[in-house]
N, C-alpha and C positions, 0 to 999 in steps of 0.2 A: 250443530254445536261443535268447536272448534276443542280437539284434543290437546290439551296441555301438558298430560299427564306426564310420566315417566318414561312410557316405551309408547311412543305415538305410532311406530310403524307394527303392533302386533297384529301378527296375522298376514302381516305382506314383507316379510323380511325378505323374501327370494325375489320380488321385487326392484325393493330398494338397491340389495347387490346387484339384479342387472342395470338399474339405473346409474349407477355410481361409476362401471364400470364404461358403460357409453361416455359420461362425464370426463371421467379419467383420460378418455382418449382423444379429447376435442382442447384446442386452443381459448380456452374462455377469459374473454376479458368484464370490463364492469356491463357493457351495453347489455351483452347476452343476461348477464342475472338481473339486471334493473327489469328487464323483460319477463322473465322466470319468475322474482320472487317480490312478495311484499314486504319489506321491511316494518317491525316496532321496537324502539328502543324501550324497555319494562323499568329498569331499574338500569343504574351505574353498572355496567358491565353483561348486560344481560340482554340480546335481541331476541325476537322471534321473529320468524320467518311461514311466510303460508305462502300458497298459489296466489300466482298475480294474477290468474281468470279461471275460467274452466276447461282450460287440458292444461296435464301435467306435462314435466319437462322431457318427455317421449311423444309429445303431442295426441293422446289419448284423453278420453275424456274423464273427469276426476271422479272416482267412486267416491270418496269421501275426500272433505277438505281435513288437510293434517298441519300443524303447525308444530313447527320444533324449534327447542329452544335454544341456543347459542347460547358460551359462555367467554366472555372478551375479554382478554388480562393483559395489560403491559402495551395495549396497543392489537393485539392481534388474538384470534377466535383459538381457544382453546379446549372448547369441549363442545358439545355436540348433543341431543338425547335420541337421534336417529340409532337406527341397527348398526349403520356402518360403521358410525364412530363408537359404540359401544361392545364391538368386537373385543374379544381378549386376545385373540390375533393381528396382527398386521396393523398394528396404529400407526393409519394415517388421519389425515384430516379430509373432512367428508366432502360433498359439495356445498351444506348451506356453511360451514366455515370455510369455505375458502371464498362464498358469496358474501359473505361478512368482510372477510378481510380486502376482497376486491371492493368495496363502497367507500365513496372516497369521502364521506364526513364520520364515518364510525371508527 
C-alpha cells in the first residue's frame, strides 16, 4: 500500500538527508528523473511521485514503496511532504520538486 500520508519518510529521515545530499551534489537534468521517478498529476497543482522500479535513487533495493506529494504554484513546485523539505531549517527545495520542476509538460 502506497503511503500518502503527511510524513511518508517516518522512521527513515536520516535516510532521506543522506539521499538528498548525494542529489544535491550531482548535475541532474530531466532524463535522470524521468528514470527515478513516476510521475501523477492528482488535482490542479498537485503531483505525486513514487519509485519508477525496485531500487531507490541510491540503487538499493526499496524497503517500502513511498510516494510523496508535490505541491506546484505559479508554474513551479513549491512544497514537498518529504523530511527534507519539511525541515524548519535550511529551506531549500528537495529533489522530488526540483524532479517536478524539471518535467517538461508540468
Amino acid at each position: 500500500m502506497t503511503d500518502t500520508g503527511a510524513d511518508p519518510d517516518r522512521g527513515r529521515e536520516h535516510i532521506e538527508v543522506l539521499r538528498e545530499t548525494v542529489d544535491r551534489n550531482r548535475d541532474r537534468d530531466w532524463a535522470d528523473y524521468r528514470e527515478r521517478f513516476s510521475f501523477t498529476v492528482v488535482d490542479d497543482g498537485t503531483v505525486l511521485l513514487s519509485p519508477a522500479d525496485e531500487t531507490d535513487t541510491m540503487g538499493s533495493a526499496v524497503e517500502q514503496e513511498v510516494t510523496h506529494t508535490v505541491i506546484v504554484n505559479g508554474g513551479s513546485a513549491v512544497d514537498c511532504n518529504c523530511h527534507v523539505a519539511q525541515r524548519p531549517f535550511d529551506p531549500q527545495s528537495c529533489r522530488h520538486m526540483r524532479a517536478v520542476d524539471a518535467h517538461p509538460r508540468l
